[in-house]
Every structure is written in structure tokens, then in C-alpha cells.
C-alpha positions in Angstrom: -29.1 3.4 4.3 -31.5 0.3 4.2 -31.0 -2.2 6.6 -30.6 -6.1 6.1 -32.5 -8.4 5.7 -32.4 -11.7 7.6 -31.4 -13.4 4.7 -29.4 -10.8 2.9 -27.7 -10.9 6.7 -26.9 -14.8 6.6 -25.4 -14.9 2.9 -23.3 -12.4 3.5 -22.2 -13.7 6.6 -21.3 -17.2 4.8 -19.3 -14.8 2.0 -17.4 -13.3 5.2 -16.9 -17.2 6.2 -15.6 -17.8 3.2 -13.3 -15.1 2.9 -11.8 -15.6 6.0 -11.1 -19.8 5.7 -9.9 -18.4 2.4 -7.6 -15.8 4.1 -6.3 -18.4 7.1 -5.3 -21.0 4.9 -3.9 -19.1 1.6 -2.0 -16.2 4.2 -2.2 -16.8 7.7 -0.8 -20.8 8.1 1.9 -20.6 5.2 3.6 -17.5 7.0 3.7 -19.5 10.5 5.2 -22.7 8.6 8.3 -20.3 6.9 11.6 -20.5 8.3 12.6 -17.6 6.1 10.5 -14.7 4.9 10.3 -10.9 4.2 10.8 -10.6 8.1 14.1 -12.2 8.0 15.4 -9.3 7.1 14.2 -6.4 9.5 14.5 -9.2 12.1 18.3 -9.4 11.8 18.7 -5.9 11.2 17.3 -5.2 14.1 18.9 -7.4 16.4 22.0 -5.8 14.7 21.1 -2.3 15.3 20.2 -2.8 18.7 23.7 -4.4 19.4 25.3 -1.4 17.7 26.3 -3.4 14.9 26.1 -1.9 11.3 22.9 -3.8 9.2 23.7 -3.4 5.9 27.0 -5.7 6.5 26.0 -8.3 4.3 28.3 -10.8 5.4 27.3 -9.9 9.3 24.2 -9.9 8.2 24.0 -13.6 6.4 26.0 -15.3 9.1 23.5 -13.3 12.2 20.8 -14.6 9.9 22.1 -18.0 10.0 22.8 -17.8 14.0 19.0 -16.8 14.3 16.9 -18.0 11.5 18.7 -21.4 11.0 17.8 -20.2 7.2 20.6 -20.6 4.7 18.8 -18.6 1.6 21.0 -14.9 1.4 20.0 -11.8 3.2 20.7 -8.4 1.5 18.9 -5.5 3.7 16.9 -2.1 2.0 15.1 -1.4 4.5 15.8 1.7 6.0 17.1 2.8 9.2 14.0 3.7 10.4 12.0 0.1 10.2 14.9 -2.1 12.2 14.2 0.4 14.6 10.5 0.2 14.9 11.2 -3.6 14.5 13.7 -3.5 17.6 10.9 -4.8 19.8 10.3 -8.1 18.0 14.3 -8.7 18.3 14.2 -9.4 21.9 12.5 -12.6 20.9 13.7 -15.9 19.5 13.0 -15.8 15.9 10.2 -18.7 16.2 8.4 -16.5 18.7 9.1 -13.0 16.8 8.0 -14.4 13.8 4.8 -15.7 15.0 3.9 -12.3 16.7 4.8 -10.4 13.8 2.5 -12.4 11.9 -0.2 -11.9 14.2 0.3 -8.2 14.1 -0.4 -8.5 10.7 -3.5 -10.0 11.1 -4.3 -7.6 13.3 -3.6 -5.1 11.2 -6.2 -6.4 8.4 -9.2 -6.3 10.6 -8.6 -2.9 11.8 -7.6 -2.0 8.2 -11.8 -3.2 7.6 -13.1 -1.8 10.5 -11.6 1.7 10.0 -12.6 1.7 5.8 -15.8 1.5 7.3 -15.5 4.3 9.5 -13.7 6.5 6.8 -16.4 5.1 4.5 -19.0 6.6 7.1 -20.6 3.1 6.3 -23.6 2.5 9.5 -22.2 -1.2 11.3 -25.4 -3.1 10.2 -25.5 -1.8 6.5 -24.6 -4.3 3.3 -21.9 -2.0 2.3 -20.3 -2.3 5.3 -20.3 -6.4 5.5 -19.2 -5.8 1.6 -16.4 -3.3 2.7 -15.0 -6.4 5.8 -15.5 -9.2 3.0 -13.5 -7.0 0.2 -10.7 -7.1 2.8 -10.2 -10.2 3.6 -10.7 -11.6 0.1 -8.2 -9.2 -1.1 -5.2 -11.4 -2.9 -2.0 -8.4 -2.1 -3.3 -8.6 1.9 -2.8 -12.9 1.9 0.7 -12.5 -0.5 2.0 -10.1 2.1 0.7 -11.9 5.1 2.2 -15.4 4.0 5.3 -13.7 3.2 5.4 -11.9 6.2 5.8 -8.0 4.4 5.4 -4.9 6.6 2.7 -3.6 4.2 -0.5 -4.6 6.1 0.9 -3.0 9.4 2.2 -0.1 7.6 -1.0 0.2 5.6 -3.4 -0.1 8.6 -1.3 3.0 10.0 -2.1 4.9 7.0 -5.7 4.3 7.2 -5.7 5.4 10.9 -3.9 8.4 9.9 -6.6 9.5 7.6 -9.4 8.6 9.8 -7.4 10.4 12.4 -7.0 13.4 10.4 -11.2 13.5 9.7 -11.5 13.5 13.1 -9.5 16.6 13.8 -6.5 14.6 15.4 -3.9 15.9 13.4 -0.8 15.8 15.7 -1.7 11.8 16.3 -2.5 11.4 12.6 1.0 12.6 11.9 2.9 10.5 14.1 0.8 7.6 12.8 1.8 8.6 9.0 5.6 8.8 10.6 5.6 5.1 11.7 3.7 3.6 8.4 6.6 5.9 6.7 9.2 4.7 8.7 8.1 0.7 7.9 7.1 1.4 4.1 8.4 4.7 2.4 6.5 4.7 -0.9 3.2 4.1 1.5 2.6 6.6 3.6 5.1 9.6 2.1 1.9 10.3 -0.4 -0.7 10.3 2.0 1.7 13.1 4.0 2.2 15.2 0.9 -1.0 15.3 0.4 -2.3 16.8 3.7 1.2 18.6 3.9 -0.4 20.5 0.3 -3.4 20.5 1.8 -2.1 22.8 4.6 -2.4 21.1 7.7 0.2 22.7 9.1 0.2 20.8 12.8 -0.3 17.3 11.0 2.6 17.5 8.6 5.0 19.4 11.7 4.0 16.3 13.8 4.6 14.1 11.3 7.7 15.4 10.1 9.2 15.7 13.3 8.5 12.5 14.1 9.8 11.5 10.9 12.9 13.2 11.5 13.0 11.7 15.2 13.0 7.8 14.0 15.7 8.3 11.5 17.8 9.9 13.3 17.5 8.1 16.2 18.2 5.4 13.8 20.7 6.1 12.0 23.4 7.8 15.2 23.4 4.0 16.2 24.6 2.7 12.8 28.8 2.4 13.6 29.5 4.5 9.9 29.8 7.5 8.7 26.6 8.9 6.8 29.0 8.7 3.5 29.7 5.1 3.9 26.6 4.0 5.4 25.4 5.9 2.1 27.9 3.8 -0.3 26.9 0.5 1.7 22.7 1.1 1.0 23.5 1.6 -3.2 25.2 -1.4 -2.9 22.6 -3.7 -1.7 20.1 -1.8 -3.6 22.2 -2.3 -6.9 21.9 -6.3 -5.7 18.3 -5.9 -6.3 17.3 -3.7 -8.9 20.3 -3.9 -11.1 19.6 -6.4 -14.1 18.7 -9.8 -13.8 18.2 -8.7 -9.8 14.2 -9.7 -8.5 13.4 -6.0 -8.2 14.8 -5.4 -11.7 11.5 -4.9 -14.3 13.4 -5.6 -17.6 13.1 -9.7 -18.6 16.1 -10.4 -17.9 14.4 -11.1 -14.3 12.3 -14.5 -14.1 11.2 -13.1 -10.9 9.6 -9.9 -12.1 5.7 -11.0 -12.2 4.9 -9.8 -8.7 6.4 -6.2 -9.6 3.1 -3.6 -10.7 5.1 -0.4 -11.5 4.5 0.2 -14.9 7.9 -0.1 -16.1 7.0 -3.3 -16.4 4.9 -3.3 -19.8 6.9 -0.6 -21.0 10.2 -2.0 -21.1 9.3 -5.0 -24.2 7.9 -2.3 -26.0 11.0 0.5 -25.5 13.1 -2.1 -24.9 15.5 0.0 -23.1 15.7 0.6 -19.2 16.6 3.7 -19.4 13.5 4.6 -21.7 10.9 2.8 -19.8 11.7 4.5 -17.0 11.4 7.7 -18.4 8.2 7.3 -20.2 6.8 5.9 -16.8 8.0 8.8 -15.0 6.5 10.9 -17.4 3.3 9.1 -17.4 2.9 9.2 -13.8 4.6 12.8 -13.1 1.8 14.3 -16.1 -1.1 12.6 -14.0 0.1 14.2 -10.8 0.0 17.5 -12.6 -3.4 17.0 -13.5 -4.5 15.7 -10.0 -3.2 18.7 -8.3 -4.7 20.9 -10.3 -8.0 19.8 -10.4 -8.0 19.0 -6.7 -6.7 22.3 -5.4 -7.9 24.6 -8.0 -11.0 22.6 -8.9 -11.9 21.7 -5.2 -12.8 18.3 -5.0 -14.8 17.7 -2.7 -14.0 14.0 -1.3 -10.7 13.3 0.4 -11.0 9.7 -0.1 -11.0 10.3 -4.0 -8.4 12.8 -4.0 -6.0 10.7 -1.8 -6.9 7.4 -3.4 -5.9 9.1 -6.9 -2.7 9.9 -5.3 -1.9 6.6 -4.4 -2.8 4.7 -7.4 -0.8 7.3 -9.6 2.2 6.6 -7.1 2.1 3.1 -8.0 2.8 4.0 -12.0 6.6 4.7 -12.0 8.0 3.7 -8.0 8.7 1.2 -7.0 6.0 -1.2 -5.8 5.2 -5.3 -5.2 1.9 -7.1 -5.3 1.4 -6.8 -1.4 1.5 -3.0 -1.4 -1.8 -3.0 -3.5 -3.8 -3.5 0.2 -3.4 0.3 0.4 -5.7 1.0 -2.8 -9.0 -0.3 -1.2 -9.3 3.0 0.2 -10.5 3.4 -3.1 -13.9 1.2 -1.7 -15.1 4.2 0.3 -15.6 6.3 -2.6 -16.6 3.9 -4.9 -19.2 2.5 -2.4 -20.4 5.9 -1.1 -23.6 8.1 -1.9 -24.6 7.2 -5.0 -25.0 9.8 -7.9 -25.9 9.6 -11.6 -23.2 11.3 -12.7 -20.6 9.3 -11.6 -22.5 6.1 -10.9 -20.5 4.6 -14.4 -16.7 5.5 -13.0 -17.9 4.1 -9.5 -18.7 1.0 -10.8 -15.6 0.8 -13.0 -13.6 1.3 -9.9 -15.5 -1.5 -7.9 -14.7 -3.7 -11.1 -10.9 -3.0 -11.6 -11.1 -3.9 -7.5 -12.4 -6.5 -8.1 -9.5 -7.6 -10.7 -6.7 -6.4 -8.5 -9.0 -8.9 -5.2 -8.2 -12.4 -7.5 -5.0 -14.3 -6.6 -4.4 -14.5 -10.8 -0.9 -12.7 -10.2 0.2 -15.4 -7.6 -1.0 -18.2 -9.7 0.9 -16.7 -12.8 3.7 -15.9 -11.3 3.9 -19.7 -10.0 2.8 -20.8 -13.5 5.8 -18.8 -15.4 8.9 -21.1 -14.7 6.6 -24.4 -15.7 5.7 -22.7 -19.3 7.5 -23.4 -22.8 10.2 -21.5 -23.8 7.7 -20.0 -27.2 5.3 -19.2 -24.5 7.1 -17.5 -21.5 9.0 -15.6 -24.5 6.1 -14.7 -26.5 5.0 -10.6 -26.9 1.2 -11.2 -25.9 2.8 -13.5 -22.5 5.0 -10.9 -21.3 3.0 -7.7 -22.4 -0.6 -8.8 -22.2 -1.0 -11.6 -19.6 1.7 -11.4 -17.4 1.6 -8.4 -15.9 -2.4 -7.9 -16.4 -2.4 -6.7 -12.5 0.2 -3.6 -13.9 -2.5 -2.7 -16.5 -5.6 -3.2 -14.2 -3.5 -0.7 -11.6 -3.0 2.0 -14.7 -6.7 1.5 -15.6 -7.6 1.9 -11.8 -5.1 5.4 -12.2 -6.6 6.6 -15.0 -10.6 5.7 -13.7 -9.8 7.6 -10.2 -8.3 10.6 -11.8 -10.8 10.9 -14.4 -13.2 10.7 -11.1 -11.2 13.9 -9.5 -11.3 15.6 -13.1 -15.2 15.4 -13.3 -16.2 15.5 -9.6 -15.7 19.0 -8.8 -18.9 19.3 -10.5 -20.3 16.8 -8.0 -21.5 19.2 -5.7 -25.5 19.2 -4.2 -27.0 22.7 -4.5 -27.5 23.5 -1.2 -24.0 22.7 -0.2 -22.7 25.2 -2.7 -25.2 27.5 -0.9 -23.9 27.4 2.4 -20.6 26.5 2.0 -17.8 28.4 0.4 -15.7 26.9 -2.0 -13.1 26.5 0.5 -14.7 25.3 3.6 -16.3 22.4 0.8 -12.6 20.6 1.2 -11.0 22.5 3.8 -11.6 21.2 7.3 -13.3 17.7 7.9 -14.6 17.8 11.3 -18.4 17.8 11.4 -18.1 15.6 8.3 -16.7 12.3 7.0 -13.9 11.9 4.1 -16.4 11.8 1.1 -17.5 15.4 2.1 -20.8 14.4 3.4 -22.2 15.4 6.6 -22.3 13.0 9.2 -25.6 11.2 10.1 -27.4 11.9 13.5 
């Protein structure tokens, strides 16, 4: 790896600069100035569950949040049972105070999200990739939307990342309890990232995991005063307040709101023009692309981690669920993209780094602000709503489609005299003694 030079040293440093001003004032300060935010929620949930009170109550829920927050906009709790507990901590403070700290944990939770891409990325401290890797970060758009709305993804996505640097390392039992917690805050993050090494056969990583899994739930949910059947009944209900129609989780237009959602239902739906259809033909799309990802990963054997998991995770984002600030978890993507450069896949790297660099802009926050200002024969139009819109939902499929095409051809990527003294399975099998793109570690 070259080194810098002084002054490739000094402009980057003044990108870094740049990127962090930009990620203070467009994240950081907004999220200190709300009095009610994505953390309102597994606040009062948590204060709830901690004085044996049921959380899903929306009507406790609303007048706690009132009690606490001072904020009057309604409360409707998802989360599950597993994140007010993790959460319980932050409920011993006054809201002003909790607020502020979980914000800060966040922040945290960025830089070490940086710092261990570079490790995972087996990136030397003083290289230009690895200043690129810390600027990427915090320039990325989805990290400053969930910071200044205070969203569990950036803690829930830096516990991911530790997991799989973990899991290089040879730590599997920590690496599983780490994939338990990011679980435990945000489901549709960490679950892939489990399946995977739990297909992968690490056996003491996914029993760790799982049982800590299964610990936090139901540690959680024995406190909850209902029976599992009506605490059941009482979940579908607030989750029918948010994705049934005209609800801000609902994809179809009938939801103003729907710009910050990236599953791909999202684009389907004004072609289909049925719910019911778009969600099938998403679920197809995605489910077809898993096919193909496990096949060539497990009977191709592919020989980077950090592809194979990183095509898992964008595929997941096709048909579930997903918001703008859960994108943060797809720049493991950079460590691939930015790794040991080879001819044959130099193209699809750099079509990676470029569909990165879409997904980095803030263009979905400004849209989505834009939308309610627009005339009505423009906010109705086919080319608004299927083109422009939701261009970060088609960027995502492109970045899909790229990364699996990657795991299709890169089972050929393999150096000569690695196939010579490795067999096919000790190419993917174990990681220690090498880093997550399958190279051996430098002296």
C-alpha cells in the first residue's frame, strides 16, 4: 500500500474537516434541539417496562410520553420487546439528559463504525483508502438522517460491524452476543448477518447468539403484564397503524410520507398498482436473488466475506421493510469495493463505489422535503413518483444487482497459488490468519 504524501495527507484531512462540520451541523445539533424524535418511543417504552407497565398501551403510552417528553405529537410503539429493554438504562434519566446521551452514543457509534471498516477492510492507518473509508462515513446522508432523528440504526449498525470483525478474529461467542444486541435494537439489521454465519456453520457463534437472542426476549417479554396472545393482538395493532394504507410506513401513494421508505415496493406499486402485487413481485425479486447468492457462495465458494455478506444485506433491503437511515449498514460494501485491486473485477468495483456514492448525497432528504411544496401535475406525475422520487430505491436495487453479480463472477477470483495450497474449503472456511476479503494479513 503506498503511503501519503504530505499534500495528498492535508487535502484529505480538509475533506475529513469538511465531512465532519457537515455531519455536526446536518445530524448532530438538530437531534439535541428535538423535543420529540425516533427515541421518544423506546424512551417511554422503556420507562414503562421497567415499571411493569404494558408498552404497547397506546393510550398509556401517549399520556407517559406527555408526562416525560412534554411532546404532544402521538406515540404508537413497534419496537420490540427486546430494544425497551436494552433501552432500560437511558430511562433512569430525565428525558433531556437521556436524550442527549443517546445521541452521543450514536455518534459514538459512527466513528467506531469508521474505525472498524478499516480494520475489516484490512486498510494500514496511514493509507488513502483508509482516510477515504473515515471520510465515506461521515459524509454518508442515512448516518446524519438517523442521527438527527435519533434512530437506533447507527448503534445497532456499529454492533453489526463489531460482530463481523469479531467473527475474523476468531471471537465467535462475543461476535454472537454482539449480533444478539444489534438484533435486539434493529431486527431486519443484524438477523442477515446471523443467517449468514449460522449457514456458514459457526456453530458456537450462532448458539451464542441465539441464546443470547432468546435471553433478551424473554427476559423482555415475562415483564410485559399480558398474555403472549394479547400482547400478540396489541403489536398487529400498532403495526396496522403504520403500514396499513395511508399509514407513513405504508409504500402505496396513498402515503405523502413514503419518500424516506427504500424497499422496492416502492417503484413497484404505480406500475402493479395493487399492494398485494407489489409485494409479491418484490418478494419474488428479492427471494430469486437469495437463491442465487447462496448458491454461488456456498457451492461456488466465494472467497471474500465482506462481498458475500454485503450481497446479503443489500438483497435484504429489496422486499423488508427498510427507512433511509438503515442504509449506514451497506458501507460494508466499501471494504470490498476498496480492497486489492484486480482486473477482472476492477469495472463492478468501481460501479459499487459509484452507486455509494449516490446512496452518500442527502438528495432523498431534500426530495422528500421538496414533495409537499410541488404542484399537484407534478407530485402526481408517473416520471415524479417512479423515476425521481424514489431514485435512492433504484440506486439500492442497482447496488443489489452489482454485488451479486460480484459474488456470481468472483469465485473465479482466486490467485494461483492460493488455489495451490489451499483447499476449496479452507479458501472461505475459517478467517483467522486472514482478513474478511480472503487475503492474508500483512506482517
Amino acid at each position: 500500500m503506498t503511503r501519503m504524501t504530505s499534500l495528498t495527507r492535508v487535502l484529505l484531512a480538509v475533506i475529513i474537516l469538511l465531512m465532519l462540520a457537515d455531519f455536526v451541523f446536518r445530524g448532530v445539533v438538530p437531534a439535541f434541539t428535538s423535543d420529540r424524535n425516533d427515541f421518544s418511543d423506546p424512551y417511554v417504552g422503556a420507562w414503562l417496562w421497567r415499571h411493569g407497565e404494558n408498552p404497547y398501551d397506546v393510550a398509556l403510552v401517549n399520556a407517559t410520553a406527555r408526562r416525560l417528553t412534554h411532546a404532544t405529537l402521538a406515540v404508537v410503539p413497534i419496537y420490540p420487546p427486546s430494544t425497551y429493554l436494552l433501552v432500560v438504562p437511558f430511562s433512569l434519566l430525565p428525558w433531556g439528559w437521556a436524550n442527549q446521551a443517546w445521541v452521543l452514543l450514536s455518534v459514538i457509534a459512527v466513528g467506531i463504525t469508521a474505525g472498524i471498516l478499516v480494520r475489516i477492510g484490512g486498510f494500514p492507518a496511514a493509507s488513502v483508502k483508509a482516510w477515504l473509508v473515515v471520510a465515506f462515513i461521515f459524509a454518508f446522508a442515512p448516518f446524519h438522517t438517523a442521527i438527527h432523528i435519533a434512530n437506533a440504526a447507527p448503534i445497532a449498525i456499529a454492533c453489526c460491524f463489531l460482530a463481523v470483525y469479531l467473527a475474523t478474529a476468531g471471537h465467535d461467542a462475543a461476535a454472537g452476543i454482539m449480533l444478539a444486541v444489534a438484533t435486539g435494537l434493529k431486527p431486519q439489521l443484524g438477523i442477515w448477518i446471523f443467517v449468514f454465519y449460522l449457514l456458514r456453520r459457526r456453530w458456537q457463534l450462532a448458539q451464542a447468539g441465539l441464546l443470547a437472542g432468546v435471553a433478551l426476549f424473554v427476559t423482555a417479554v415475562v415483564r410485559i403484564p399480558l398474555s403472549l396472545t394479547a400482547l400478540v393482538a396489541n403489536y398487529r395493532e400498532n403495526l396496522n397503524y403504520w403500514f396499513g394504507p395511508g399509514g407513513q410506513n405504508d409504500f402505496t401513494t396513498a402515503n405523502p410520507f413514503r419518500l424516506p421508505l427504500v424497499n422496492l415496493q416502492v417503484v413497484l406499486y404505480p406500475l402493479v398498482r395493487s399492494s398485494i402485487s407489489a409485494n409479491l413481485l418484490a418478494h419474488a425479486i428479492s427471494i430469486s436473488g437469495m437463491v442465487v447468492w447462496a448458491y454461488f457462495v456456498f457451492r461456488g465458494r466465494v472467497r471474500s466475506e465482506t462481498l458475500a455478506i454485503s450481497s446479503l444485506l443489500a438483497l435484504s433491503f429489496l422486499s423488508v421493510y427498510h427507512r433511509v437511515n438503515d442504509a449506514g449498514i451497506l458501507t460494508l460494501a466499501l471494504c470490498w469495493a476498496l480492497g486489492r485491486v484486480d482486473h477482472q473485477l476492477r469495472s463492478t468495483r468501481r460501479a459499487v463505489l459509484f452507486l455509494l456514492l449516490l446512496l452518500l448525497a442527502p438528495g432523498q432528504g431534500v426530495l422528500t422535503r421538496l414533495q409537499p411544496n410541488l404542484a399537484p401535475w407534478v407530485a402526481h406525475s408517473w416520471w415524479w413518483n417512479l423515476v425521481i422520487a424514489p431514485y435512492f430505491v433504484w440506486a439500492l436495487f442497482a447496488l443489489s444487482a452489482v454485488l451479486l453479480y460480484a459474488v456470481v463472477v468472483s469465485r473465479r477470483e482466486v490467485l494461483p497459488q492460493v488455489a495451490g495450497n489451499l483447499s476449496n474449503q479452507a479458501k472461505f472456511a475459517h478467517p483467522q490468519g486472514r482478513n474478511v476479503n480472503g487475503e492474508a494479513k500483512r506482517k
